[in-house]
N, C-alpha and C positions, 0 to 999 in steps of 0.2 A: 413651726408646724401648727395646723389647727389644733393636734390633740394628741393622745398617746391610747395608745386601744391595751386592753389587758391581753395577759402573757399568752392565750391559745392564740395558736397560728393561726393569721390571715389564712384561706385559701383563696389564689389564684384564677380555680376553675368554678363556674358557676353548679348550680344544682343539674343533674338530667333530666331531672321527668320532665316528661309533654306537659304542657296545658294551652291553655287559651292565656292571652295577654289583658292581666286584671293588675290593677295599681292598688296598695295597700290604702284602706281609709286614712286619712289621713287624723292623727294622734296630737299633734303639735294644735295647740290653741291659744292663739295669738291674744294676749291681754287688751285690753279696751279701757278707756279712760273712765276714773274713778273719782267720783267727787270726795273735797276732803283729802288726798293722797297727795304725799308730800312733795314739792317740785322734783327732789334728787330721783324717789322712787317711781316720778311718770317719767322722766328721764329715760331710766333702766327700762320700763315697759316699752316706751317707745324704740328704744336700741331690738327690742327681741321682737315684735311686731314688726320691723322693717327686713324680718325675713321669711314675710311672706310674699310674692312679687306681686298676686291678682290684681287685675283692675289696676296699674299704675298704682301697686304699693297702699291698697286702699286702706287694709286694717292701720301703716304706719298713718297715712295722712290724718284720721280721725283724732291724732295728737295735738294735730295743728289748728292755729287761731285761723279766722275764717280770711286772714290777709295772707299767711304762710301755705292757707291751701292751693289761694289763686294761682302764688307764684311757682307753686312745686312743679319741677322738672324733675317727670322719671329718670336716676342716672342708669348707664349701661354698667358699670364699675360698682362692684361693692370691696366694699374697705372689712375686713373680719377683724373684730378688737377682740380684747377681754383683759381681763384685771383693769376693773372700771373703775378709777376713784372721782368722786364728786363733790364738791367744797362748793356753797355757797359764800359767795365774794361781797354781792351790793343787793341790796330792796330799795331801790329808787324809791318803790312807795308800798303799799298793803297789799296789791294787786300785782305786783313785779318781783322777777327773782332774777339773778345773775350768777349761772353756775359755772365754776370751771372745774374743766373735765379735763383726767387725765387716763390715758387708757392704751395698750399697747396692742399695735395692728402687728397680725402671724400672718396678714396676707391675702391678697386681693385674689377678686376674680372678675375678669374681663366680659364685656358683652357678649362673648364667645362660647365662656363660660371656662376659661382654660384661668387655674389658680397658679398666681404667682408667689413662693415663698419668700417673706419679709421678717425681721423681728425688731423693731422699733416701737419707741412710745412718744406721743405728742398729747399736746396741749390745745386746748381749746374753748374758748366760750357756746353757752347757751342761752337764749335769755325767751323767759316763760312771762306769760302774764296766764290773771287769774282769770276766767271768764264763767259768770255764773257758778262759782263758789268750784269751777274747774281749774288744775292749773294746764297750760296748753301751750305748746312748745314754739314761740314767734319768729326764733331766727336760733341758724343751727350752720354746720359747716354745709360749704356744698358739695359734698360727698356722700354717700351713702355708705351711712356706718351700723352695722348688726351687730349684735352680739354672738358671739362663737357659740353656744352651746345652743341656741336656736336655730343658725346657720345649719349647721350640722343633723338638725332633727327635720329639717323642710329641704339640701338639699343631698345629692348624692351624686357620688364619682361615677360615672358612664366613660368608656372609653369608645372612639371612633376609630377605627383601624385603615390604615393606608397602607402602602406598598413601599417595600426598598427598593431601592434603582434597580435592581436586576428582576424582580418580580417574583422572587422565588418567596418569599417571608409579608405575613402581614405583621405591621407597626404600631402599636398603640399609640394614641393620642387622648388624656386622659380629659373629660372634660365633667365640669361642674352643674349638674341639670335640676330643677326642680323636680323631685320625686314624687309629687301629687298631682303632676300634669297626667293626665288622660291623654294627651295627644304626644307622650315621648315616642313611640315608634316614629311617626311622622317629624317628630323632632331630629330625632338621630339621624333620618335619609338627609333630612334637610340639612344638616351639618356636615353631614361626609359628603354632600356636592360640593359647599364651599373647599373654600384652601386649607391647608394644617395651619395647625398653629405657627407661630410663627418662630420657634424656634427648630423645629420640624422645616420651616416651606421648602430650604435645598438640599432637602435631603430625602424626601421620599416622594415616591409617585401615587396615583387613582387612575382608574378606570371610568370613574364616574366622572364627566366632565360638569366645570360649574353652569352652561347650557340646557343639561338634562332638568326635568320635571319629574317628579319620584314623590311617589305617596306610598304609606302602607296602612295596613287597613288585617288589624288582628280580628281573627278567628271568621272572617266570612265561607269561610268553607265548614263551619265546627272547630276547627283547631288549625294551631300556625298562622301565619301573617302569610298575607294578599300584596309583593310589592308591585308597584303599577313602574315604569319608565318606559316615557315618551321623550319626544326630539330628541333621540338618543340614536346614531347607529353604533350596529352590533361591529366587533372585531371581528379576529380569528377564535377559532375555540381557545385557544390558551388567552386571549385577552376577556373573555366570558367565562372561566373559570375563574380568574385571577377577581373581576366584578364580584361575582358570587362569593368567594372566599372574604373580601370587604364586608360585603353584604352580612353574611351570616355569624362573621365573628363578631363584627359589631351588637345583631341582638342578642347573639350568644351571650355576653359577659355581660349586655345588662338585665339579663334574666326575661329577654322576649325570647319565649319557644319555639321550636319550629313544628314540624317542616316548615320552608320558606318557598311560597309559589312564586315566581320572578318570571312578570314576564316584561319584554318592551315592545313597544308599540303595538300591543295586543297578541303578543307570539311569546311561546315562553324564550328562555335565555337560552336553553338549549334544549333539543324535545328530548335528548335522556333523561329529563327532569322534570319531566310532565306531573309526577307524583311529588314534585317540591325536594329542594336540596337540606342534608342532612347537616352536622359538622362534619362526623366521617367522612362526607365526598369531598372536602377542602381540609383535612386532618394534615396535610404535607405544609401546606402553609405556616400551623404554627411554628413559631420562634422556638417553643420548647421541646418540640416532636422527636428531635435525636434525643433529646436527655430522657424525654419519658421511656422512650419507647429502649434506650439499652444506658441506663444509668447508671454512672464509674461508682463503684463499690468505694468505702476507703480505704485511700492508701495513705502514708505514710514516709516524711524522709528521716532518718534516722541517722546513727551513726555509722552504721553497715551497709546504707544505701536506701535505696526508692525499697519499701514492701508495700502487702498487697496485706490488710488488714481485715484478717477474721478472728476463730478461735487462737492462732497465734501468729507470728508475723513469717510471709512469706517471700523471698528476694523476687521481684516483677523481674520475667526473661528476659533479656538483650543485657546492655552494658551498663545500666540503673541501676542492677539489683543488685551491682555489687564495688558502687561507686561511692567511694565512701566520704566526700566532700561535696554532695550537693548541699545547695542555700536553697532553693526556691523549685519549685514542678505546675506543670498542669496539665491536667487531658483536653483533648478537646472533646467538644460536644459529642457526647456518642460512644468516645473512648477508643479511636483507632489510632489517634497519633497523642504526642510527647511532647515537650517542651520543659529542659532543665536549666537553671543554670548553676555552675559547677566552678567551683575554685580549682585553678589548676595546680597549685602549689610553686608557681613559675616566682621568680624577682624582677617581675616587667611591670612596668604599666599598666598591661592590659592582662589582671589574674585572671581575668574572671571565662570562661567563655558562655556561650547561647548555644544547648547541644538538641536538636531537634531530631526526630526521627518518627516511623511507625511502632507502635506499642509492640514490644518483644523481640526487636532487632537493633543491632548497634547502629546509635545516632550518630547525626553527623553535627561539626560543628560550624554554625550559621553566623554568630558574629563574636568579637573578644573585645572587649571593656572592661569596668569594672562599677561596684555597688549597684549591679543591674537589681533592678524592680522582679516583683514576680512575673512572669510571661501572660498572656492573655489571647488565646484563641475568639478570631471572626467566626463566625458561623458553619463557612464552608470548610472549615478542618483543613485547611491548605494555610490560612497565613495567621500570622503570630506576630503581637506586636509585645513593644518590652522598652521600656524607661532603660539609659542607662544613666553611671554616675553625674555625668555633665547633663543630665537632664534633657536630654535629648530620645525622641521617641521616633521609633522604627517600626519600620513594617518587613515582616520577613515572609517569604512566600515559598514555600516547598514545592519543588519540583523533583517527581521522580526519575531519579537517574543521574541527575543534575545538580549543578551547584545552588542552593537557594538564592532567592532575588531580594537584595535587599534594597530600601528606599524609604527615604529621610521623610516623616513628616511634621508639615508645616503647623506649628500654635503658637501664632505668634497672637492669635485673636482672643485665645487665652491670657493674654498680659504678656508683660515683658518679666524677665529672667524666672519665670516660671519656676518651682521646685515641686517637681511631682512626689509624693510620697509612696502612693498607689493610682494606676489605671489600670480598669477593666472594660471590657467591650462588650454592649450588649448581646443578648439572646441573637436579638434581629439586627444585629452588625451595625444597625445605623446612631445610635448612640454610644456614648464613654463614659462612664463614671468615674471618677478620681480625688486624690485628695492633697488637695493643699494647704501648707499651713493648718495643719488639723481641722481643717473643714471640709465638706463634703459636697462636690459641685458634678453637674453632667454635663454635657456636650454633645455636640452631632459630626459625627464624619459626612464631609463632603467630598466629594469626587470628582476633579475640574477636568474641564475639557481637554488641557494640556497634559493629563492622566497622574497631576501631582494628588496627594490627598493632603486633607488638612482637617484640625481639627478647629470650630466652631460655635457661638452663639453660647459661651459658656451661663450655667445657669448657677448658684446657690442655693442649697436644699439648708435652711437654718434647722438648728436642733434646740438650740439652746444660747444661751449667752457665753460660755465658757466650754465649748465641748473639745476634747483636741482627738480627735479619729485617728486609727492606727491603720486600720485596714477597712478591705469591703470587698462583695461579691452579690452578683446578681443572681438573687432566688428566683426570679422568673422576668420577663419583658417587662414589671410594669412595677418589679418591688426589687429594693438591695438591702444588703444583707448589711449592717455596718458593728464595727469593734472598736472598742476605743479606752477612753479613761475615765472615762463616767463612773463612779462607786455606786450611783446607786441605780444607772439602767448601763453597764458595760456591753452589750448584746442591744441592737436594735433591728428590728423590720422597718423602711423606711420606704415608703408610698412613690412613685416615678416623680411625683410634681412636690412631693414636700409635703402632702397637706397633713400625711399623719409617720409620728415616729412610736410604734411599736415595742417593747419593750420584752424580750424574750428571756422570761423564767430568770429569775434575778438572783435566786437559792442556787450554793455550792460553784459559784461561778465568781474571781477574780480580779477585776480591775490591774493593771492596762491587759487586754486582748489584742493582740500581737496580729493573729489569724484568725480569719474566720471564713469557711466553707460550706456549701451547701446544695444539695438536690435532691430528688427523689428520697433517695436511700437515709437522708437525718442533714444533719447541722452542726458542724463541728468549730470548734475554736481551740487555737491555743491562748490561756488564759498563763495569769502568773506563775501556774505550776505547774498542769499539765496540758493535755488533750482530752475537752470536753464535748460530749454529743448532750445534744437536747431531747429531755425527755419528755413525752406532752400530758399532761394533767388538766385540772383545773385551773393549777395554777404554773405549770410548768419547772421543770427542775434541771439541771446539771449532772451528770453523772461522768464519770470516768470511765476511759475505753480500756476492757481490761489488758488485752494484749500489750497496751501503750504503754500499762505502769511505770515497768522497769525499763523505760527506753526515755530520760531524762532530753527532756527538750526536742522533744519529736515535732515534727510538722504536718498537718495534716493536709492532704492533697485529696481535689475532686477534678472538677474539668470547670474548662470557661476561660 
């Protein structure tokens, strides 16, 4: 990871108020060559200047002897290091130095700007001459290598938002922008013409074709962003809300305010929007919109069955509340249906079953195996996927009235003999998170023509050198929630692309975390003793849920 943020929660959702689109002055002041200063320490200066990009990298190049200038090639690819170590090896002569550099790269970002998580360290030379009592960097790798803690203060996560296949959900795609650019609105249109990233391309859809010509141009009216699209024809109105919802969630989350005037080829996007589109007019779009808008209380599985967790514990109606062998539960998004899985107490094979249903009516039972995984709801509250023991992963589809439909899918792109621990399904249906092997990786569902699904383009979120993860859940489209055996961060928030692991309230909290949950209403875990909710502070704390006390080895249940 680039870095670990203190224990207050990330938030998700941007600021509300209106403004005009102004870029913070820019704070980071890139070091300059210093006569006298030691070859190791212009070394270090040079690494933290090379995160500034102006002018073809101009503050780094001023490191360089006047032959290393000629030959500099801006690269598109930056290398993010830290934990720099520096040894002087050979002084050919009075005027020459020969450093070798050891330093561990958390992780690249692409000319795109899209970071990729890494955690390796390499080796390399440098070799400085002195020039006019300067020492000047002659020959270096050819890569482009920063220092993290400057990377981090010059740039900033923006995310570009696309569509799921079905068009109902916008997509994050999180990308890495320089934060003192003046031109990032016009950045960001120009980003979301191109394609997703590439571990995204089959898996989601745009409106905005890479044909279109797209400016935007903040506050020309007083307030909100101006966007212009040309060689652009218009859809139907649902493909021009679907545009618009791209559009506006994208400047939403990187703090460009609206209203948004959208017109193409000089007509607006649609004339009900003559006075510029809000968030509320594309609100249905987000990923989290069922969770916000009716978010599952907690419940709890006990030894008495599924309750429903307030000032004391209450059995949830239908056949849950009073099923006294579940292992695992989820809601779905929103909270109108169920998904258990339940030891039958049978001498087969197959103990375990998959018992699905609507919240407060007897469920039905959708498949039987055994050491089934915890269940995990798509978005549309209809299907239900779930690990079983042979590691093999299902998609279940509820149908009212009907038998559910079940269907095998394909990861075989995830490696061979795979051992899931845990999967979870995004917000926006088009991602998975999961864990293997105690580590922590995503994926993309894709949807083939032949109507199999499969999962895909598997990624590695690195945390640590040693981390072995227990569980995980997704706190919103773009962050998960992760638990594990870490003594001294067991709770983390962990960024979509890796770049940051988060560390949640580290007081009165356990090692190994078995479970962990979360939405709206708190953040729970089961830790090595009980069921803990996160309390927010300065510095964040643990507490104990009191109803849970006396119910030894409770499980705490939310939706997702």
């Amino acid at each position: 990871t680039l870095g670990t943020g203190c224990t207050v929660l990330p938030s998700d959702s941007p600021p509300q108020s209106l403004g005009q689109f102004k870029r913070t002055p820019m704070t980071f002041t890139p070091p300059k060559p210093v006569a006298g200063r030691s070859p190791d320490l212009t070394l270090r200066d040079y690494l933290r200047a090379s995160a500034v990009p102006s002018n073809r990298h101009a503050a780094a190049r001023l490191f360089l002897t006047p032959r290393a200038n000629r030959e500099w090639k801006d690269k598109s690819t930056i290398n993010i290091v830290d934990r720099i170590d520096v040894n002087t090896v050979a002084n050919p002569s009075e005027d020459e130095a020969v450093l070798q550099v050891r330093a561990r790269s958390v992780g690249e970002v692409d000319e795109h700007g899209t970071f990729r998580s890494q955690l390796f360290t390499d080796t390399f030379e440098v070799q400085l001459q002195r020039v006019d009592k300067q020492w000047l960097i002659d020959k270096l790798p050819e890569e482009l290598l920063v220092e993290r803690d400057a990377f981090l203060a010059t740039y900033e996560s923006q995310s570009l938002y696309y569509l799921d296949t079905s068009g109902s959900r916008v997509v994050p795609d999180p990308r890495w922008l320089y934060s003192h650019d003046a031109s990032l609105p016009n950045v960001l249109m120009q980003l979301l013409a191109r394609k997703p990233s590439e571990q995204l391309h089959d898996a989601v859809a745009s409106e905005l074709k890479s044909s279109a010509r797209i400016s935007a141009v903040p506050g020309a009216r007083g307030n909100g962003v101006d966007v212009e699209i040309t060689n652009f024809t218009l859809g139907s109105e649902a493909s021009r809300r679907r545009l618009a919802a791209q559009i506006v969630f994208t400047f939403e989350r990187a703090r460009v305010h609206g209203p948004y005037y959208i017109t193409v080829n000089g007509e607006p996007l649609d004339s009900n929007f003559r006075q510029g589109w809000e968030v509320s007019d594309v609100r249905q779009f987000d990923p989290m919109y069922e969770s916000e808008k009716n978010p599952v209380p907690l419940h709890a599985i006990t030894s008495d069955g599924l309750m429903k967790v307030g000032a004391t514990l209450k059995p949830v109606k239908g056949d849950l509340g009073k099923m006294a062998d579940i292992r695992h539960a989820s809601f779905s998004r929103g909270g109108s249906m169920i998904a258990a899985i339940v030891n039958t107490g049978e001498r087969r094979k197959d103990p375990q079953v998959l018992r699905i249903g609507r919240v407060g009516t007897t469920t039905t039972v959708a498949l039987r195996g055994n050491n089934f995984r915890r269940p995990s709801w798509a978005p549309n509250g209809r299907d239900v996927w779930v690990v079983d023991g042979k590691n093999r992963v299902s998609l279940i589809t509820w149908q009212d009235g009907d038998k559910p439909l079940v269907a095998r899918v394909d990861t075989r792109d995830l490696g061979t003999k795979v051992q899931f621990e845990a999967l979870r399904i995004s917000p926006d249906g088009v991602r998975a998170a999961y864990i293997l092997g105690g580590k922590v990786y995503t994926c993309v569902i894709v949807r083939e023509r032949d109507g199999g699904i499969k999962l895909t383009n598997p990624q590695r979120i690195f945390i640590s050198q040693a981390e072995v993860m227990l569980s995980l859940s997704w706190r919103s489209a773009n962050q998960i929630l992760v638990g594990g055996t870490l003594t001294d961060r067991p709770v983390l928030l962990v960024s979509l692309d890796g770049a940051f692991a988060t560390p949640l309230g580290t007081r009165n909290v356990t090692a190994p975390v078995s479970v962990v949950v979360g939405n709206k209403t708190g953040i729970y875990v089961q830790d090595s003793r009980d069921v803990m909710r996160l309390e927010q502070g300065s510095e964040g704390y643990w507490q104990d849920v009191p109803a849970l006390v006396n119910s030894p080895r409770a499980v705490p249940v939310l939706e997702g």
